[in-house]
Structure formats: structure tokens, C-alpha cells
N, C-alpha and C positions, 0 to 999 in steps of 0.2 A: 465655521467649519462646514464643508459639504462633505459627504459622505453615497460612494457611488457602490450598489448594489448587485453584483451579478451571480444570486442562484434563487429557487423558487421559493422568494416569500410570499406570505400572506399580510393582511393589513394591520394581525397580530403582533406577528413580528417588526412592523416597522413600528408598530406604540411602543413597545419593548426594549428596541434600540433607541427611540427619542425619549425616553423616559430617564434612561443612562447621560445624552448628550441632548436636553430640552434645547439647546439655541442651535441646533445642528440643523443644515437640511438635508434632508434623507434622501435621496435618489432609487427609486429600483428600476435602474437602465436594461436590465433581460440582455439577452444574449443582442437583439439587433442594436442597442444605441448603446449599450458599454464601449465600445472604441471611441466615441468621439465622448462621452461623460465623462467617462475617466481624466480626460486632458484637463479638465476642469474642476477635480476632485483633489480632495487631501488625503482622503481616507479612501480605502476600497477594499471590500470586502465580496471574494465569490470564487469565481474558477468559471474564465468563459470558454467554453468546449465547442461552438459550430463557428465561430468568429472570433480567431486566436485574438490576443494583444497584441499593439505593434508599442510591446517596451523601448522600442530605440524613440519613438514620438515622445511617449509617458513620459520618460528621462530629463528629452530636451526640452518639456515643456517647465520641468524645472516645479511643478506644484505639488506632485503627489510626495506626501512624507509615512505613507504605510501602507501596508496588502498585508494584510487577510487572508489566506487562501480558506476555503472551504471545502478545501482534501489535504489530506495526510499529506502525499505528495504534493513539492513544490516545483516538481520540472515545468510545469508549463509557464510559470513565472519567474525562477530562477535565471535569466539570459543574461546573457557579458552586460549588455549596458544596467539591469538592477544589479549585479551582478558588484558593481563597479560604482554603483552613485550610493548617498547618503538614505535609502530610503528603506526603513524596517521593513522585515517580512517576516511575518508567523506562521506557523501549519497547525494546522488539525493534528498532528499526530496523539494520538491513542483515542480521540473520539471517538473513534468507529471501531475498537479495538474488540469490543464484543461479539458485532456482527461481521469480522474479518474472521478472529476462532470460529464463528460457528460454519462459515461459507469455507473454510479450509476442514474442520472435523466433514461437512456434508459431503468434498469432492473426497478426501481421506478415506473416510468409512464404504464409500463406495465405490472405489478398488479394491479395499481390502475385501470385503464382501462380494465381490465379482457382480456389479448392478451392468454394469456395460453389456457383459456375457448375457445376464439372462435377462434382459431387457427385450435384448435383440432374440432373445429364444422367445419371450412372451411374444413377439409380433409373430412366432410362426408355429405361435402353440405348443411349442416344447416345455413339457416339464422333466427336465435331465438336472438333476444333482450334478456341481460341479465342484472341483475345490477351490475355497477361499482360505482368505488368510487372517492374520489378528493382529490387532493394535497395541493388544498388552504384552507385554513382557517385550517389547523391541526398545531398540532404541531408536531415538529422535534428537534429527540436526536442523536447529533453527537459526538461519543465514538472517541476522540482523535481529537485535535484542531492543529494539525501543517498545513503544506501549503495547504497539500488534504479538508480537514475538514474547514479552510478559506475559500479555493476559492468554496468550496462548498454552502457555507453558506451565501454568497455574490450571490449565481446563484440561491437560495432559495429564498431570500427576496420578491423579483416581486411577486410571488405568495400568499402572504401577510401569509406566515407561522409564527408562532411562534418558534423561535429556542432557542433550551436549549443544554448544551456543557460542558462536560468534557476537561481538562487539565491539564496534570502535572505543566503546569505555565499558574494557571489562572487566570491572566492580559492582560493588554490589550484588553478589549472587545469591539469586533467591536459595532458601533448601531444596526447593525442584530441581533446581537444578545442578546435575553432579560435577561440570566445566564448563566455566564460560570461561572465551578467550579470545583475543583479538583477531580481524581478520586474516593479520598474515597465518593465522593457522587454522583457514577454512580445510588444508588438504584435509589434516587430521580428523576433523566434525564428518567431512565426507567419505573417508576412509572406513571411521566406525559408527555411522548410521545406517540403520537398513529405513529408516523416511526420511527424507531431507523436506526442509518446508520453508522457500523466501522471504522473506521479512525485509528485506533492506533496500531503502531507499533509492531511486535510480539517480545515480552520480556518471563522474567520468569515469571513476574509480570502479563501480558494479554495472556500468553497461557491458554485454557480453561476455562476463564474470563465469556464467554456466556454459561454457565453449567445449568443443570435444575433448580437449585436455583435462578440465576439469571433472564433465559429465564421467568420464570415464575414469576416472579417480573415484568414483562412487563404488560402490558396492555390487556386484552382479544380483541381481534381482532387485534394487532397492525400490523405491516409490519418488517421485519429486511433485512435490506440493506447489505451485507458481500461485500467490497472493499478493506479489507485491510489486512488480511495473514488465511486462510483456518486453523489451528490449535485453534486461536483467538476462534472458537466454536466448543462445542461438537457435534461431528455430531447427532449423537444417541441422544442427549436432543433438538436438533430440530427439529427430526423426529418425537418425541414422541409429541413435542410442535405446529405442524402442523397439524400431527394426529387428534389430539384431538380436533382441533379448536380455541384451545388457542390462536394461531399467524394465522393472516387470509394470510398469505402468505411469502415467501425468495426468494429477489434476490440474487445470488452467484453467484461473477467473481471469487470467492477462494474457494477451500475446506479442509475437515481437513486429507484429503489424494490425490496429485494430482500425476498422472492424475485420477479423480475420479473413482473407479471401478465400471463396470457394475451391480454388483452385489448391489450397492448401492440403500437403497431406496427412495434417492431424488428424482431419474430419473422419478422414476412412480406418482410423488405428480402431481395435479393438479393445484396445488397452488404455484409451484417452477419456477424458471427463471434460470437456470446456463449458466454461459459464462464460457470459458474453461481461466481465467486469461488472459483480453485481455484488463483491465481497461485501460494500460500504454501505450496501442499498438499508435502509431502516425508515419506519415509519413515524422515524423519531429523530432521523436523519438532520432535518431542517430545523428543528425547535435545538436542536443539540448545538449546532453550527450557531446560530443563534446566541443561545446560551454563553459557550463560549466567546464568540464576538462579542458581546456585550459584558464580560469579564475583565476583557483585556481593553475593552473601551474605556470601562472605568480607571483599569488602570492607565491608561494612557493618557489621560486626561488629568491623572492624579501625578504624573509621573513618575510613577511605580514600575518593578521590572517587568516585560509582558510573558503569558505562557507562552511558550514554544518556540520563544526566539530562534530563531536560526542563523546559524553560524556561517555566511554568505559562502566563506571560502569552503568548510566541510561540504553543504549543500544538506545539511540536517540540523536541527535542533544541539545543542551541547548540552551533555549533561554530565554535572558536577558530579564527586567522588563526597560519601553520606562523612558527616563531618566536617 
């Protein structure tokens, strides 16, 4: 078995994974030699971000029988040709599901609290009291219930929110939360939250999902949270939905062009928060990835079912109904 490597390990991590699969050879191709490794690999495990994959090669080379992703999101490997061949694919989903709540509570907290406002007053030495707003007692719509959107919603309750939740499988409702319910009834979640927060996976289905039509089904003053893939919203119908006053504010760790151009008019909002995609960032990120890789190694090897299967045609994970 060759096994081809693309995100930043150390010499730890590759004992760690040959310890799981001793007759295996390990490859860590980095970003410049995974294109042509991969054609030579069974297994692959990574997410190459400056040197896309060319899946239609991968396919026809006919060797690779699994990926790994080492993000949540599987779009950048997701393409018609995997898409369409025999070959597994698993995510990361809920890995990162700690440091996605905290990188959504940090952009959250500081709109409601007005940081943007007096941010920009500290650089001109103003000390002016302004009004802010609060977190507790609102309610909260979180667009996509898988691990992120859980552990989100479990770190909301203290604050005595009201939480309302979309899901392609919506079962299983935590006691946090007071309605979970299938997308086709995102109006209703948007209608009565005053924070909406995205969580779901970027499909054909949730690309452009947040379009004027929808933004504007929101609530007049709400908040929108972007944690979960930049394309997910029109940029241009939430500038216009900012503008106007409609949405009293956006926090965005994504956008719907990254790395976002200067030319863009989020930059200049007052009422905007961007983090350049750092929701996942953890210094425990790579041993996690790791971790899990070498879980489902074992299980693969054992053939046993693997975590995070994903459902080629959904473009997420399936998850079964408790029972």
C-alpha cells in the first residue's frame, strides 16, 4: 500500500500512521509533488490548497481507492470524475468543531458588543460610549446541524438562547435545541432569528443559498454569522443587505471570493468583522487530522465502516436516525 500525504506533518506523525499500517509506504508529497504522487498512491490523505488536484488524471489512473480530506469541507475533492468512480472519500467533519464555535462566538461577540465601532474610535482616541447589544435572551438560527452546528449549539445554551436548526436529517434533537428542521424550512429559522450562523456544507444545493431573496427574509436588524464555505453567500446581496440596514451587522471567517479582493466593499462596512478563514486553525489541528486518519486507517485495513463516510451524491457525511 502507498499512502500519499498532503498537509503539514512532522516525522511524529508519519511513525504514528506507519505504526497503524507497518508494510505501508508513507509518502509526504507537500503541496509541490502531490499532483503527480497521488497517481501512484492508494490511499491519500490531505487537502492540496496552492496546487489544486487534477481528479480527472487521479480517476483515470484507476489506483487511488481513498482520500482523506483534512478539512471538514470536501469541495475541493468532491469533482464529477471522484464524484462518479469507485473511490471513498471521508471528511473531517466535526474535528475542528471546537475551534469553529469559538472563531464564530469571537466574530458574534464582537458585533454584538460594538468592537468594530470602538476599535476604530481607539485609533482616534475616542472614549464615547456607544450602544451594544446582547447574546442572551435572542434567538439563534443555525443553517447546517452536523458536528460544527452541535458543538455550537451546546456552547450557546448557557447564555439562555433560544436555538432554532436546520438539517438534512432532522433527528435527534439535542434539549438545546427548541426546532430542528429540514432545509426546506430554512425561511421559517430566518424569519425568527435575530443571529443566523452557517454551518452547512458547500453543495449545489447551498451555493448561493444566502441571495437577496433570502438575506432579506431575515429579520431587520439581525446578525449573520459566515463559518462555513464563502460561496454559501452572495457577496453583492449582503452588501446591499448591510447598506441598507437591514442586517445590523457580518461576521466572515469565509468569503465568496478568497483571498478576498481589496477592491471589495466589505472592507469599508462598519458593521463587518472578516477573519481571513482561520475558523479551523488549532495548534492541535495536525495531531487531530492525524488522529483521526489513523482511526479510519485502522478501520480500513480491518474493513470496518469508516468515520465520516460521505454520501458522494449528498456531498456530506449521512447520518443515521438514533435506533
Amino acid at each position: 500500500m502507498r499512502i500519499a500525504l498532503c498537509y503539514p506533518v512532522e516525522d511524529r506523525h508519519i511513525r504514528q500512521i506507519a505504526s497503524v499500517a507497518p508494510g505501508a509506504e508513507i509518502i509526504d508529497a507537500g503541496e509541490e509533488r502531490i499532483g503527480e504522487e497521488i497517481l501512484r498512491a492508494d490511499v491519500f490523505c490531505g487537502h492540496a490548497k496552492v496546487h489544486p488536484i487534477r481528479w480527472d488524471r487521479v480517476v483515470a489512473s484507476g489506483r487511488l481507492r481513498w482520500i482523506q480530506s483534512s478539512a471538514a469541507g470536501i469541495d475541493h475533492c468532491l469533482t464529477a470524475p471522484v464524484a462518479e468512480s469507485s473511490i471513498l472519500l471521508t471528511s473531517a467533519s466535526g474535528v475542528f468543531a471546537d475551534q469553529v464555535a469559538e472563531q464564530t462566538f469571537a466574530l458574534l461577540l464582537g458585533l454584538l458588543r460594538g468592537l468594530p465601532v470602538f476599535f476604530r474610535a481607539a485609533q482616534r482616541k475616542e472614549f464615547v460610549r456607544r450602544p451594544t447589544a446582547d447574546l442572551h435572551e435572542t434567538t439563534v438560527g443555525i443553517l447546517g446541524f452536523g458536528g460544527n452546528g452541535r458543538r455550537l449549539a451546546e456552547l450557546l445554551a448557557p447564555f439562555r438562547t433560544r436555538i432554532w436548526a436546520t438539517d438534512y436529517f432532522p433527528y435527534d434533537r439535542p434539549q438545546t435545541v427548541e426546532r430542528l428542521l429540514p432545509p426546506q424550512r430554512c425561511a421559517d429559522v430566518l424569519r425568527a432569528s435575530d443571529i443566523v450562523v452557517l454551518c452547512v456544507p458547500l453543495t449545489d444545493q447551498t451555493r448561493g443559498m444566502m441571495n437577496r431573496q433570502t438575506l432579506g427574509a431575515m429579520k431587520r436588524g439581525a446578525v449573520l454569522i459566515n463559518v462555513a464555505r464563502g460561496p454559501v453567500v452572495v457577496e453583492e446581496a449582503l452588501v446591499e443587505a448591510l447598506e441598507s440596514g437591514h442586517l445590523s451587522g457580518a461576521g466572515l471567517d469565509v468569503t465568496e471570493v478568497e483571498p478576498l479582493p481589496p477592491t471589495s466593499r466589505l472592507w469599508d462596512l462598519p458593521n463587518v468583522i472578516i477573519t481571513p478563514h482561520v475558523g479551523a486553525q488549532s495548534r492541535r489541528r495536525y495531531d487531530d487530522v492525524t488522529n483521526l486518519f489513523c482511526d479510519n486507517l485502522h478501520r480500513y485495513l480491518q474493513g470496518r465502516p469508516l468515520r465520516n463516510l460521505v454520501d458522494k451524491r449528498l456531498g456530506f457525511p449521512r447520518r443515521e436516525p438514533p435506533g
